[in-house]
SEFIZA-3560 file (N, C-alpha, C; in Angstrom, 3 decimals):
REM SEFIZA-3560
<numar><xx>-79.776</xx><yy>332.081</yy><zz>244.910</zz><atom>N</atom></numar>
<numar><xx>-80.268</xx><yy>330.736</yy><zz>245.101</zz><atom>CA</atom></numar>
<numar><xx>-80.829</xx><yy>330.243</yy><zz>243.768</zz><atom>C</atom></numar>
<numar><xx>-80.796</xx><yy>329.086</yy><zz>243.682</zz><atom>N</atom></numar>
<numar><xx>-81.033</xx><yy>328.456</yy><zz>242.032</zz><atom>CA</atom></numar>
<numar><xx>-82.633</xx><yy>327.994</yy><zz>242.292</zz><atom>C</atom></numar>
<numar><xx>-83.233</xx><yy>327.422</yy><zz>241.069</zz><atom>N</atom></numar>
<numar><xx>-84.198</xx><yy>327.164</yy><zz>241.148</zz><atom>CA</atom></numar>
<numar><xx>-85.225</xx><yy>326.392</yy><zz>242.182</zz><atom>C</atom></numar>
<numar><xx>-83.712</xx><yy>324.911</yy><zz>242.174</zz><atom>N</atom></numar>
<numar><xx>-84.362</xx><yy>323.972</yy><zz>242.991</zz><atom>CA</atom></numar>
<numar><xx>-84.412</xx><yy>324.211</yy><zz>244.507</zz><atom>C</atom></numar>
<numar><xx>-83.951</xx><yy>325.650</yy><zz>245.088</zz><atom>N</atom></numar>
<numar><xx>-83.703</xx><yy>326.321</yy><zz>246.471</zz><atom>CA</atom></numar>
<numar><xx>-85.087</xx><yy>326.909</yy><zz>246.561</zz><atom>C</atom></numar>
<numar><xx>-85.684</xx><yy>327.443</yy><zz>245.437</zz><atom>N</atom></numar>
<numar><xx>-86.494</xx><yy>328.230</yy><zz>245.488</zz><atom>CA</atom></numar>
<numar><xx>-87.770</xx><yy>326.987</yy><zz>245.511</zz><atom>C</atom></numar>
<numar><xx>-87.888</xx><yy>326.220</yy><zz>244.869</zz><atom>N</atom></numar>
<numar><xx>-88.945</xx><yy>325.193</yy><zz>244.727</zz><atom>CA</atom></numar>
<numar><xx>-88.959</xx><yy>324.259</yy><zz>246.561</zz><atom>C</atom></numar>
<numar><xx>-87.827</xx><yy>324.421</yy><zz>246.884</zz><atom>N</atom></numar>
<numar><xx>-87.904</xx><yy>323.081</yy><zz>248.081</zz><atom>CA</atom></numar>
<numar><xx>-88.426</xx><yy>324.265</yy><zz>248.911</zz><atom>C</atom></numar>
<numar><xx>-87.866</xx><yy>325.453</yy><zz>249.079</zz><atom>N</atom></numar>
<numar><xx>-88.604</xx><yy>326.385</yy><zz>250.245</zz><atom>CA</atom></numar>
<numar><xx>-89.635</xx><yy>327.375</yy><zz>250.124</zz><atom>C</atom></numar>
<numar><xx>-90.382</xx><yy>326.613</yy><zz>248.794</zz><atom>N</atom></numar>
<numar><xx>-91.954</xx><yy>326.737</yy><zz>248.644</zz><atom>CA</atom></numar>
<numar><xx>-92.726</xx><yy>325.203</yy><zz>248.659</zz><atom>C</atom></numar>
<numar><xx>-91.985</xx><yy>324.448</yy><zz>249.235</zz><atom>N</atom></numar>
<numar><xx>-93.102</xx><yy>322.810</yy><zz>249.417</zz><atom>CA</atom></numar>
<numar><xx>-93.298</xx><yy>322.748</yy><zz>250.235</zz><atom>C</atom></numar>
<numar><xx>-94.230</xx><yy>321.728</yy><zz>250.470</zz><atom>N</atom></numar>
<numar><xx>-94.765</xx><yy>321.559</yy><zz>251.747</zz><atom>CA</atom></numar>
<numar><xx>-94.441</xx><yy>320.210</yy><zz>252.413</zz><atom>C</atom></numar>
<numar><xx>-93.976</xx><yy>320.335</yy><zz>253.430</zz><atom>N</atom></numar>
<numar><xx>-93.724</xx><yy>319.069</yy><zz>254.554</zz><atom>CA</atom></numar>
<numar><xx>-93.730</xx><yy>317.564</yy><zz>254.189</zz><atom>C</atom></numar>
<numar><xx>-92.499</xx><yy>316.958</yy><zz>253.797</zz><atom>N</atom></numar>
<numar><xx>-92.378</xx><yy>315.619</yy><zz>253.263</zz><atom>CA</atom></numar>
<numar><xx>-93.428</xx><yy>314.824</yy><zz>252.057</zz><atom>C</atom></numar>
<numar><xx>-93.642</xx><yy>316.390</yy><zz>250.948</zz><atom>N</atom></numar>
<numar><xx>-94.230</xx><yy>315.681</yy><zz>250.270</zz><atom>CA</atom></numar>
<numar><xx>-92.995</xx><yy>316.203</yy><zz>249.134</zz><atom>C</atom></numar>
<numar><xx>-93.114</xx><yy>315.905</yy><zz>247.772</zz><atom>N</atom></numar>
<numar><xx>-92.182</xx><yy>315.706</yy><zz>246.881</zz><atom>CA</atom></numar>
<numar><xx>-93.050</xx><yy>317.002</yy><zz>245.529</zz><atom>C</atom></numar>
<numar><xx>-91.977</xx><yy>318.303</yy><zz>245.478</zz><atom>N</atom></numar>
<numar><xx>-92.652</xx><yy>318.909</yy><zz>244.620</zz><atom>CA</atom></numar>
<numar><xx>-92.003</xx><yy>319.356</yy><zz>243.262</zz><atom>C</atom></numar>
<numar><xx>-92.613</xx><yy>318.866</yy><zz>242.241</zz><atom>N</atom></numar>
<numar><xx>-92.027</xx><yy>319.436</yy><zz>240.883</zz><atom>CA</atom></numar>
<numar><xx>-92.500</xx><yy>320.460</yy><zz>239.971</zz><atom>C</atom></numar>
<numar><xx>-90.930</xx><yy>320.561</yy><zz>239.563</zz><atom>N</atom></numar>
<numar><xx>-91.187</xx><yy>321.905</yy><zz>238.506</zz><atom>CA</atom></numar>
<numar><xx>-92.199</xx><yy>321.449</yy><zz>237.383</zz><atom>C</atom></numar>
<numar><xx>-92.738</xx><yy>322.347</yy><zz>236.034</zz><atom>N</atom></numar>
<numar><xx>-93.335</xx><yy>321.820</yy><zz>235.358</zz><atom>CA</atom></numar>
<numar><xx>-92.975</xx><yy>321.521</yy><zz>234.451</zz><atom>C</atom></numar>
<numar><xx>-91.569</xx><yy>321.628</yy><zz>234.273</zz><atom>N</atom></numar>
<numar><xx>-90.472</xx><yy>320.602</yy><zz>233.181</zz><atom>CA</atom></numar>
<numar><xx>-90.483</xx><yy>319.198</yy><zz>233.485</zz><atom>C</atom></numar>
<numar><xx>-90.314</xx><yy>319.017</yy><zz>234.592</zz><atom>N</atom></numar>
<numar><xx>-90.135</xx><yy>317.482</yy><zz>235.413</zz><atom>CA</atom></numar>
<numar><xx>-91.385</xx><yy>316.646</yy><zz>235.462</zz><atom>C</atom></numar>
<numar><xx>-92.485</xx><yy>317.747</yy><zz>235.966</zz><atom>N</atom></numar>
<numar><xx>-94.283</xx><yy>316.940</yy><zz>235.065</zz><atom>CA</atom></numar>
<numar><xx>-94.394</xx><yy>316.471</yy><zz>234.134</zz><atom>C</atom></numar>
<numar><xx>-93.685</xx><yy>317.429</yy><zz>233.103</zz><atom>N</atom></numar>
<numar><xx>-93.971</xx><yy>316.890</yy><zz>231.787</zz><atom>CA</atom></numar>
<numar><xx>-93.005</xx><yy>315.636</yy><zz>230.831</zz><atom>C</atom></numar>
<numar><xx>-92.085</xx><yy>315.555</yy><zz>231.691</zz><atom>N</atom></numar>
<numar><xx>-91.621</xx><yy>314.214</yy><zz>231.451</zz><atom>CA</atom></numar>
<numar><xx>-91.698</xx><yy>313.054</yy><zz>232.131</zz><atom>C</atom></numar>
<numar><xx>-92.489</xx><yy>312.532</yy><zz>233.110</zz><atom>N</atom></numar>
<numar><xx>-93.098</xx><yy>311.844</yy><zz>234.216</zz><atom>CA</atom></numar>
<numar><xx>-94.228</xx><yy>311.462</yy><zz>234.303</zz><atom>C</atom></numar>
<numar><xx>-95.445</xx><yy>312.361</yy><zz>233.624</zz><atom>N</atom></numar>
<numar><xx>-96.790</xx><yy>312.511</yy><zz>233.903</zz><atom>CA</atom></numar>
<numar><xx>-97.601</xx><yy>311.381</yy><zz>233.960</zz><atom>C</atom></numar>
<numar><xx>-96.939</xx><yy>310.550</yy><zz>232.780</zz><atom>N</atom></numar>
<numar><xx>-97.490</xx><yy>309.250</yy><zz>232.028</zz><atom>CA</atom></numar>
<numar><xx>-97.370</xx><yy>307.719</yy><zz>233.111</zz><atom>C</atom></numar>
<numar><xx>-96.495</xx><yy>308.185</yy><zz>234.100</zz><atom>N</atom></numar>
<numar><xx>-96.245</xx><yy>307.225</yy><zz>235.185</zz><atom>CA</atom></numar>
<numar><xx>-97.105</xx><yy>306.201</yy><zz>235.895</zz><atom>C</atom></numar>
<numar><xx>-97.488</xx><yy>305.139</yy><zz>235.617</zz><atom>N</atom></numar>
<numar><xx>-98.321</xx><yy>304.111</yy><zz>236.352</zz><atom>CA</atom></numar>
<numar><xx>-98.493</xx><yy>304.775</yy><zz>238.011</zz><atom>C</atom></numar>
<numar><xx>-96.973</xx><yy>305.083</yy><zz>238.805</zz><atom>N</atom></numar>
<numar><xx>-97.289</xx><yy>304.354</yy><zz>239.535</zz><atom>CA</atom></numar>
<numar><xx>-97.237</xx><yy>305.799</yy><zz>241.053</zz><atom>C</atom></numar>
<numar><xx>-97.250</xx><yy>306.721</yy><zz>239.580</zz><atom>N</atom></numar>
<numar><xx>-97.353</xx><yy>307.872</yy><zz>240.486</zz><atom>CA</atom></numar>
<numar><xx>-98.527</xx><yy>308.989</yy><zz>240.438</zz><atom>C</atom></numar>
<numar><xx>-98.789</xx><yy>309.838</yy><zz>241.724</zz><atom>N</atom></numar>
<numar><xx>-100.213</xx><yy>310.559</yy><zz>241.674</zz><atom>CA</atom></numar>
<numar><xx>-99.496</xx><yy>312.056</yy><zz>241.754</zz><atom>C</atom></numar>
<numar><xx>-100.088</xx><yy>312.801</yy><zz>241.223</zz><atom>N</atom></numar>
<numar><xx>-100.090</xx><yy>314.666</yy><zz>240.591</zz><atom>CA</atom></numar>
<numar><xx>-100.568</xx><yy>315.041</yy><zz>241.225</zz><atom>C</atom></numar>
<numar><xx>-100.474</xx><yy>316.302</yy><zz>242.460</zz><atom>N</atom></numar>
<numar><xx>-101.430</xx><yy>317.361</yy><zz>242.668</zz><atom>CA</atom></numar>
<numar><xx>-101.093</xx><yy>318.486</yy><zz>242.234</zz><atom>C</atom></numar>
<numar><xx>-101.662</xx><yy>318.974</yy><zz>241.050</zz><atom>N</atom></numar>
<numar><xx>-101.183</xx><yy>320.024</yy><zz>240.479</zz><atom>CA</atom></numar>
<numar><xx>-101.370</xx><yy>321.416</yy><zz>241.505</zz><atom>C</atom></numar>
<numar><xx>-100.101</xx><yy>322.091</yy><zz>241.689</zz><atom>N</atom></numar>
<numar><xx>-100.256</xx><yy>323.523</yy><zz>242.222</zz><atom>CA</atom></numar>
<numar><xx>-100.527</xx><yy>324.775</yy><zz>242.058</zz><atom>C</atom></numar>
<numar><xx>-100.249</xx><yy>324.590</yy><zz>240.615</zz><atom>N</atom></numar>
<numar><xx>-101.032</xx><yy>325.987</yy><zz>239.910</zz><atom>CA</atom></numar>
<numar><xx>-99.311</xx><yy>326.751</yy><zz>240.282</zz><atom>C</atom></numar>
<numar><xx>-99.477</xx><yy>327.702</yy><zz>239.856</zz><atom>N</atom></numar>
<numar><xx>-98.648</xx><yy>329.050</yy><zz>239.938</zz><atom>CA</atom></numar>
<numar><xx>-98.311</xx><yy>329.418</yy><zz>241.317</zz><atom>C</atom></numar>
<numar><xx>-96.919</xx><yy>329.075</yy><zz>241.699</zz><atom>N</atom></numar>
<numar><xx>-96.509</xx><yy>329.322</yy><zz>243.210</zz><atom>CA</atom></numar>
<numar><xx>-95.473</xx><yy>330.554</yy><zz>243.690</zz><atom>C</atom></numar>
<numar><xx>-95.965</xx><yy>331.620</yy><zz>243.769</zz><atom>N</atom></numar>
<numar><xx>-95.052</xx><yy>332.717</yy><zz>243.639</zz><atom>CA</atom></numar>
<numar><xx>-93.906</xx><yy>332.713</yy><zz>244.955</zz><atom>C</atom></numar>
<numar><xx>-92.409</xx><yy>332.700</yy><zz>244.194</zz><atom>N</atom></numar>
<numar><xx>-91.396</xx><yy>332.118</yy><zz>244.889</zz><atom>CA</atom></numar>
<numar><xx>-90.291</xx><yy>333.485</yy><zz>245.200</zz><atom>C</atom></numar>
<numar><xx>-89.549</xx><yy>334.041</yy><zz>245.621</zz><atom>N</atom></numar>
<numar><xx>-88.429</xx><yy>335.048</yy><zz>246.250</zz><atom>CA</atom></numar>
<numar><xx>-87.865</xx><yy>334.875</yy><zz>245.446</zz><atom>C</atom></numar>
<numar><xx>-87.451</xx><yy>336.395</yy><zz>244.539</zz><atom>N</atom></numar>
<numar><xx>-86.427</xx><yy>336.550</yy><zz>243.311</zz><atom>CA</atom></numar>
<numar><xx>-86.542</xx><yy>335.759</yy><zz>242.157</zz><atom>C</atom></numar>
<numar><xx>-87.896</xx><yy>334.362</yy><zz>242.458</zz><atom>N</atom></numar>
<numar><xx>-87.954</xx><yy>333.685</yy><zz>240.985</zz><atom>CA</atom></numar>
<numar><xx>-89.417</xx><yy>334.223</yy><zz>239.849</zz><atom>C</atom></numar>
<numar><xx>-90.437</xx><yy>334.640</yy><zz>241.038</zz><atom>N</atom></numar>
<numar><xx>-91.356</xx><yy>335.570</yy><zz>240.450</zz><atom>CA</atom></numar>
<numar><xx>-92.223</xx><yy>333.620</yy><zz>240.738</zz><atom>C</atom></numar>
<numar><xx>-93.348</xx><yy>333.482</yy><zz>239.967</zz><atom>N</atom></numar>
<numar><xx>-94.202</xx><yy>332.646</yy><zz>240.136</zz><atom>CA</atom></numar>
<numar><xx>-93.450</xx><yy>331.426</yy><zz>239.339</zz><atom>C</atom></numar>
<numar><xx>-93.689</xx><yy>330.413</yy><zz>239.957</zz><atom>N</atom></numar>
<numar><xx>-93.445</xx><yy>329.136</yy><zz>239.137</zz><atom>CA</atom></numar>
<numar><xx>-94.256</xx><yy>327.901</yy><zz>239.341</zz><atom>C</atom></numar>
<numar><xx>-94.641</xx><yy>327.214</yy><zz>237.978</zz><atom>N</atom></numar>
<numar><xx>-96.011</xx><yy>326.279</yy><zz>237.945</zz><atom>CA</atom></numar>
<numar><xx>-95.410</xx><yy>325.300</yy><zz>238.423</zz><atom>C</atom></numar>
<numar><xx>-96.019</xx><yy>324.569</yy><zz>239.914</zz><atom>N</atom></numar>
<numar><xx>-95.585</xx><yy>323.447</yy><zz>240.608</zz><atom>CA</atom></numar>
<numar><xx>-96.343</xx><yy>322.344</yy><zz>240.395</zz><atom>C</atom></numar>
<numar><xx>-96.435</xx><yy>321.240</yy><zz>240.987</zz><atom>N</atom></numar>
<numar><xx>-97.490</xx><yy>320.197</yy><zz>241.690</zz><atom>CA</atom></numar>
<numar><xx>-96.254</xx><yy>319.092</yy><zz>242.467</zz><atom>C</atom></numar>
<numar><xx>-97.575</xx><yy>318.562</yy><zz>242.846</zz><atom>N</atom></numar>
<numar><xx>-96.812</xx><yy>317.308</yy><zz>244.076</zz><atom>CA</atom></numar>
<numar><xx>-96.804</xx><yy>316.187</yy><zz>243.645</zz><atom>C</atom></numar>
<numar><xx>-95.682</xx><yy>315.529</yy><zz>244.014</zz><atom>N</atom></numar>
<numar><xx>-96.231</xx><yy>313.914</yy><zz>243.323</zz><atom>CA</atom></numar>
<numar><xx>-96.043</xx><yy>312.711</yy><zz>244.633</zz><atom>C</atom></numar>
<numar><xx>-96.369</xx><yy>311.789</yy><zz>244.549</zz><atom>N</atom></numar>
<numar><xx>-96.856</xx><yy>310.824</yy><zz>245.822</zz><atom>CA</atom></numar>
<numar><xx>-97.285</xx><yy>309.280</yy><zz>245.065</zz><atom>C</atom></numar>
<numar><xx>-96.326</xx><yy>308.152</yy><zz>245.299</zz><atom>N</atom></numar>
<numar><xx>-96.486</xx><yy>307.073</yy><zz>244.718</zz><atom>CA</atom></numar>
<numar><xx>-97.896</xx><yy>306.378</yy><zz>245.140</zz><atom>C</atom></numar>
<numar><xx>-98.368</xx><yy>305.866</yy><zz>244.589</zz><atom>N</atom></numar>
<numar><xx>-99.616</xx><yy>305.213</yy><zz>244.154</zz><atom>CA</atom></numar>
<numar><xx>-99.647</xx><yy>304.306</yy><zz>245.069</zz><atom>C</atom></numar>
//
């Protein structure tokens, strides 16, 4: 399973979660809000730094 398999079946319920490549080109966004997740340890990917994002 590829990354983004591993990221959607570590989120949580109709909220929207990104890698921390995708934070860091986004962050600066008016019109969007961050909940950073910290380190989310994922099956065969080992831990990966998430957060949530949710329009303003």
């Amino acid at each position: 399973m590829n990354t983004a398999g591993r990221m959607e079946s570590s989120g949580k319920l109709s909220l929207v979660n990104l890698s921390e490549a995708t934070f860091a080109l986004i962050k600066g966004s008016p019109v969007l809000a961050f909940t950073q997740r910290g380190k989310v340890l994922t099956k065969e990917k080992g831990e990966l730094t998430m957060c949530l994002v949710e329009r303003t």
